[in-house]
C-alpha positions in Angstrom: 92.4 147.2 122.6 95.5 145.9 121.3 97.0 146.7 117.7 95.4 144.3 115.1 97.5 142.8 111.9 96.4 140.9 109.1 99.4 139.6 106.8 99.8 136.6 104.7 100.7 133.5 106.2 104.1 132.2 106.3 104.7 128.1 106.2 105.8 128.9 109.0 102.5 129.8 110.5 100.9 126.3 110.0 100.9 124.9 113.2 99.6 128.4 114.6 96.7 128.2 111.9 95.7 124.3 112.4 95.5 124.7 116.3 93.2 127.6 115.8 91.5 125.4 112.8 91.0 122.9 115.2 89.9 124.7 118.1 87.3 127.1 116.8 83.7 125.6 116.2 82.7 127.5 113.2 86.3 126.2 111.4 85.9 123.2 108.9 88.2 120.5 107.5 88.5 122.8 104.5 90.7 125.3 106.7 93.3 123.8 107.3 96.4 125.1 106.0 97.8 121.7 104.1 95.0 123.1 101.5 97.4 125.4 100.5 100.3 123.5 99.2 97.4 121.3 97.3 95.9 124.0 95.9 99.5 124.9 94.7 101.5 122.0 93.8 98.6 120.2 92.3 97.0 122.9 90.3 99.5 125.8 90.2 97.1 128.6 91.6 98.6 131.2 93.4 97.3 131.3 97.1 96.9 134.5 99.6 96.3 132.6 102.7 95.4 135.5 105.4 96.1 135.5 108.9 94.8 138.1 111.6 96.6 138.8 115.2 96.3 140.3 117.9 99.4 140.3 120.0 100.9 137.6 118.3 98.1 135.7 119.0 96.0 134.2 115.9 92.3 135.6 116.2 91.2 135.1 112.8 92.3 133.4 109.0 90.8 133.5 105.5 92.2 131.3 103.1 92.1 132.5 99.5 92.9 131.1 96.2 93.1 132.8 92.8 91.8 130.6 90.3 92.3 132.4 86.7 91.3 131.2 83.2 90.6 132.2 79.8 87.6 130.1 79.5 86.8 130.1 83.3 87.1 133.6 84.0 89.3 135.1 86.9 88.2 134.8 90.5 89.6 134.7 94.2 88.0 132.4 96.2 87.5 130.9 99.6 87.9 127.9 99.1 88.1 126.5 95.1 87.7 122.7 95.5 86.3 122.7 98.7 82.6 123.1 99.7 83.0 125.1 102.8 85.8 128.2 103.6 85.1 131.9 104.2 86.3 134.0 106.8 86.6 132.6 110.5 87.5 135.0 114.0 87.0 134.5 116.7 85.4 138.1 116.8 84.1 141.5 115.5 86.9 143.5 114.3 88.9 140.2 113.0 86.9 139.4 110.5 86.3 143.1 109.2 89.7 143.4 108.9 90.1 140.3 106.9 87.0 140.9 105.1 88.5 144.5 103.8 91.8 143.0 102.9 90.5 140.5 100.6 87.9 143.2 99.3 90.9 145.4 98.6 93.1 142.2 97.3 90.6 141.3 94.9 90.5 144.8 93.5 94.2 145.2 93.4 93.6 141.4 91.5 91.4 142.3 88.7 89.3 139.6 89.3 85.8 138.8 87.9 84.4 138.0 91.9 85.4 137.1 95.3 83.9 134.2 96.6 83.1 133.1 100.4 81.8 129.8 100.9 80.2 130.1 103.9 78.6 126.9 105.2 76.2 128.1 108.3 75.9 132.4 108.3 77.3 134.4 105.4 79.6 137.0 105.9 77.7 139.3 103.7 74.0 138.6 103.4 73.6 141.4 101.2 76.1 139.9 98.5 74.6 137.9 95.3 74.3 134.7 96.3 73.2 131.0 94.5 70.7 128.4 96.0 72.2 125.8 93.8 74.4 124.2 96.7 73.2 122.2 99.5 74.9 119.9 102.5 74.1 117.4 104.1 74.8 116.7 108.0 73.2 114.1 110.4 74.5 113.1 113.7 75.7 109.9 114.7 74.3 107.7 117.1 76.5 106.0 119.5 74.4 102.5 118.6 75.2 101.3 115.3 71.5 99.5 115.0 69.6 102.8 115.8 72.0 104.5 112.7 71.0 101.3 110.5 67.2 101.9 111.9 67.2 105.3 111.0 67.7 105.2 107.7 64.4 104.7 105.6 63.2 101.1 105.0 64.2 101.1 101.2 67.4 102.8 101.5 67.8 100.3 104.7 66.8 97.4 102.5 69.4 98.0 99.9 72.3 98.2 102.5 71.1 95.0 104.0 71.0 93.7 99.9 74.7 94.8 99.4 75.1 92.8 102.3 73.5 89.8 101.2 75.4 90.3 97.8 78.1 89.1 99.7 79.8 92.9 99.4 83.1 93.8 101.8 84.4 96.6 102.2 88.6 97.4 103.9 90.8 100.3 103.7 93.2 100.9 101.3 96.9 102.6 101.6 96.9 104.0 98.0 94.5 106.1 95.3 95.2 103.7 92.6 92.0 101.2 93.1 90.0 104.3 94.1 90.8 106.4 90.6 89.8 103.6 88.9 86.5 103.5 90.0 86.3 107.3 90.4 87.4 108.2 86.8 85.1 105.7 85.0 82.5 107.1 86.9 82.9 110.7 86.4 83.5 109.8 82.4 80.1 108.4 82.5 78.2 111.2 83.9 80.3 113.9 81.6 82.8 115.6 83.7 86.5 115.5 83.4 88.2 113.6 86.3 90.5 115.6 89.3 94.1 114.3 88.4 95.3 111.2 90.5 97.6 113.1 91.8 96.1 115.3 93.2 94.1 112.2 95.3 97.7 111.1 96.5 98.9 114.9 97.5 95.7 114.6 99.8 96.4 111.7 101.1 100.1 112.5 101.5 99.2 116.1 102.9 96.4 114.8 105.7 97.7 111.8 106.6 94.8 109.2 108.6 93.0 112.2 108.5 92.2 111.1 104.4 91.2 107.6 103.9 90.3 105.6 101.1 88.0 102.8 101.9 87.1 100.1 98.6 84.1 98.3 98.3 84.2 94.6 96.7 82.5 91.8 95.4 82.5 88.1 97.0 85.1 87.4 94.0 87.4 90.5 95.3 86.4 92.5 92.4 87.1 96.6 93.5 83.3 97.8 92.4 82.9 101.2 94.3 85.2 103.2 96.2 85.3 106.5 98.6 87.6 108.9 100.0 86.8 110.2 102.9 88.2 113.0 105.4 88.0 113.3 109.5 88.0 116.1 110.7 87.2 116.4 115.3 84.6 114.2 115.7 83.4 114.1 112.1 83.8 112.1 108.7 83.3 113.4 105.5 82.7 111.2 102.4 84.1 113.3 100.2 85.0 111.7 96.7 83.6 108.6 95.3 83.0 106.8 92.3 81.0 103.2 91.3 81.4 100.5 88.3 78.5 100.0 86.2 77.7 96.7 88.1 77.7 98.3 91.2 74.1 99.3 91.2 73.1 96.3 90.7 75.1 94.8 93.7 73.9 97.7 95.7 77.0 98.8 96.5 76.6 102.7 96.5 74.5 102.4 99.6 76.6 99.7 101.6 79.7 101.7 100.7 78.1 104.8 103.0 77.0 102.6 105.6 80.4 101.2 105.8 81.6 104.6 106.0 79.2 105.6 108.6 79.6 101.7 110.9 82.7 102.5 111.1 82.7 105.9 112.5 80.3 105.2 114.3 82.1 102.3 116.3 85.3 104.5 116.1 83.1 107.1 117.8 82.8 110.2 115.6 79.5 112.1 116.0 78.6 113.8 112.8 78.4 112.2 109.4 78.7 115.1 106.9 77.3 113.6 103.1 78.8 117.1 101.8 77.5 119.6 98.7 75.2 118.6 96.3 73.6 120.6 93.6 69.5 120.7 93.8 67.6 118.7 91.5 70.3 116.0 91.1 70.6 112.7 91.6 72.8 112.7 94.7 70.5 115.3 96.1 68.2 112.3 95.9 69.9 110.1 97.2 71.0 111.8 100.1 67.8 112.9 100.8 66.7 109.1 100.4 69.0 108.5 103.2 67.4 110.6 105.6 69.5 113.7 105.8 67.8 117.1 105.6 69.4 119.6 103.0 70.7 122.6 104.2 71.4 125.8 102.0 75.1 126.6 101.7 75.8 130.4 102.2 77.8 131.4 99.1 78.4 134.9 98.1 79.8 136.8 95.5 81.1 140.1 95.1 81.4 141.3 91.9 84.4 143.3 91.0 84.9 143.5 87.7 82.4 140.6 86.5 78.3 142.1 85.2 76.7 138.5 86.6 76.9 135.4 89.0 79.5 132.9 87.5 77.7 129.9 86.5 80.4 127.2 86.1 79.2 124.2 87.0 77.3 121.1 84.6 73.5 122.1 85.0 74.6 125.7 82.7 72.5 124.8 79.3 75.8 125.7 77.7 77.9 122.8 78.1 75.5 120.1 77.7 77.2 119.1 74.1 80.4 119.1 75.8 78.9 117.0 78.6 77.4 114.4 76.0 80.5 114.4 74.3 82.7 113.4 77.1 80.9 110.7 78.3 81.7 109.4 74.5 85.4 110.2 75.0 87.9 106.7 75.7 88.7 106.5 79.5 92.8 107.3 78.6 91.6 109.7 76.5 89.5 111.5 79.0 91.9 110.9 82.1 94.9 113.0 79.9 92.7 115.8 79.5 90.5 116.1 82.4 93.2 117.6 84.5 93.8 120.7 82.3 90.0 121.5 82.3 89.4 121.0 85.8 91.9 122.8 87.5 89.9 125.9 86.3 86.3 124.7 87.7 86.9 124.8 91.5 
């Protein structure tokens, strides 16, 4: 068999690394290598972005990201703000070779864990893992009525009352009206708000491949919002946000049918709700919707860390910091949601 390298990628190597992205099934939207320079410019984390080959040929990547905080704790992970990453070959020996280097990265590191965030099979079954994350995928229907008809009658009736509310929905070229709607949201439920520029480097970095679609009233009020990624033959809703009046309008559930019409009629095939935690209210939701959870595959080694890192809202620990952002003025809470969040991943 022929002699088998793993380095770190070069920019050089990014059209190498999409067009293997792109042509290998188990690869996800979250792969692809504009990630890196997000992860980077945006939030100043040092990336090791690994690349295996095989005479000069790409036969497997890993794209890591060391995320490191005094609060946080210190960890290299695959990928931090994206549900999915992990290691993808296309065989055997590819991934165990880029399996051992980020084992032996993480150790040369110092870091609390390395993280894969395997979506379907994990790479190590017998590493710690957390049932806190599900997805949520459902196929598309070539017919838009049979994707209307198979959502469940109330969840159907509240898409046909956003409808009647008079609701429209149309793209948008910018993040502005989107942050808007996103940060107020966020604010309300307790959680600092992703920078807005980080939602223009998206855009910026994926091209049509990140839309932003806005949802308004009959008077052309901007009352919910989504940003969505395509990725093949699939759209991801990714982040969104609603008013207060939105509920009311039914909005939440006519924005994601708008989302789904028109990928439907612009004939994608999957329709990927993305992570949720368990016990929430989008797990609800999407579950209202008719979409099946499926478990999400993370694993953790630990390398220097005693137990699982539990970052994330339902920890007991932060619920005074929860209630007291949601008390916080919306400036106030958009200048310093950036510096906290950078570190949650």
């Amino acid at each position: 068999m022929s002699l088998l390298n793993v380095r770190t990628a070069a920019a050089s190597d990014a059209a190498a690394w999409d067009a293997f992205v792109e042509h290998t099934p188990e690869a996800t939207f979250f792969h692809r290598y504009g990630w890196r320079s997000v992860i980077e410019e945006v939030f100043a984390h040092r990336t090791h972005y690994l690349l295996a080959e095989r005479d000069g040929r790409v036969v497997g990547i890993l794209p890591l990201a060391e995320v490191k905080s005094r609060l946080f704790g210190h960890a290299l992970i695959s990928t931090p703000f994206c549900v999915y990453g992990g290691i993808v070959a296309i065989d055997e020996a590819a991934r165990a070779a880029l399996d051992a280097r980020a084992q032996a990265l993480a150790g040369e590191l110092g870091v609390g864990h390395l993280e894969y965030r395997d979506r379907d099979t994990p790479a190590h079954a017998d590493w710690p893992g957390t049932d806190l994350y599900v997805t949520f995928r459902k196929a598309i229907d070539p017919d838009v009525e049979k994707n209307l008809l198979a959502i469940p009658r109330k969840q159907r009736a509240m898409v046909r009352k956003g409808i009647k509310n008079g609701l429209t929905a149309e793209l948008d070229e910018g993040v502005d009206a989107f942050f808007r709607v996103y940060a107020d949201n966020v604010r309300r439920h307790g959680t600092p708000a992703l920078p807005k520029r980080y939602f223009a480097t998206l855009r910026a970095t994926f091209g049509r491949d990140c839309e932003v679609l806005l949802v308004k009233t009959a008077a052309g009020r901007v009352v919910s919002a989504v940003l969505s990624f395509r990725f093949r033959d699939e759209i991801l809703p990714y982040y969104a946000g609603d008013l207060v009046e939105a509920r009311a309008l039914a909005a939440n559930d006519f924005k994601y049918w708008e989302v789904m019409r028109r990928a439907c009629e612009q004939g994608l095939r999957v329709f990927d709700y993305g992570r949720s935690k368990v016990g929430t209210g989008p797990y609800d939701f999407k579950r209202n919707w008719g979409f099946t959870p499926q478990p999400l595959q993370y694993r953790y080694k630990l390398v220097r860390a005693r137990a699982l890192p539990q970052n994330n809202p339902n920890n007991p620990k932060y619920r005074l910091f929860i209630a007291a952002w949601r008390r916080l003025p919306l400036p106030l809470a958009n200048f310093l949601g950036p510096y906290l969040v950078r570190n949650l991943g």
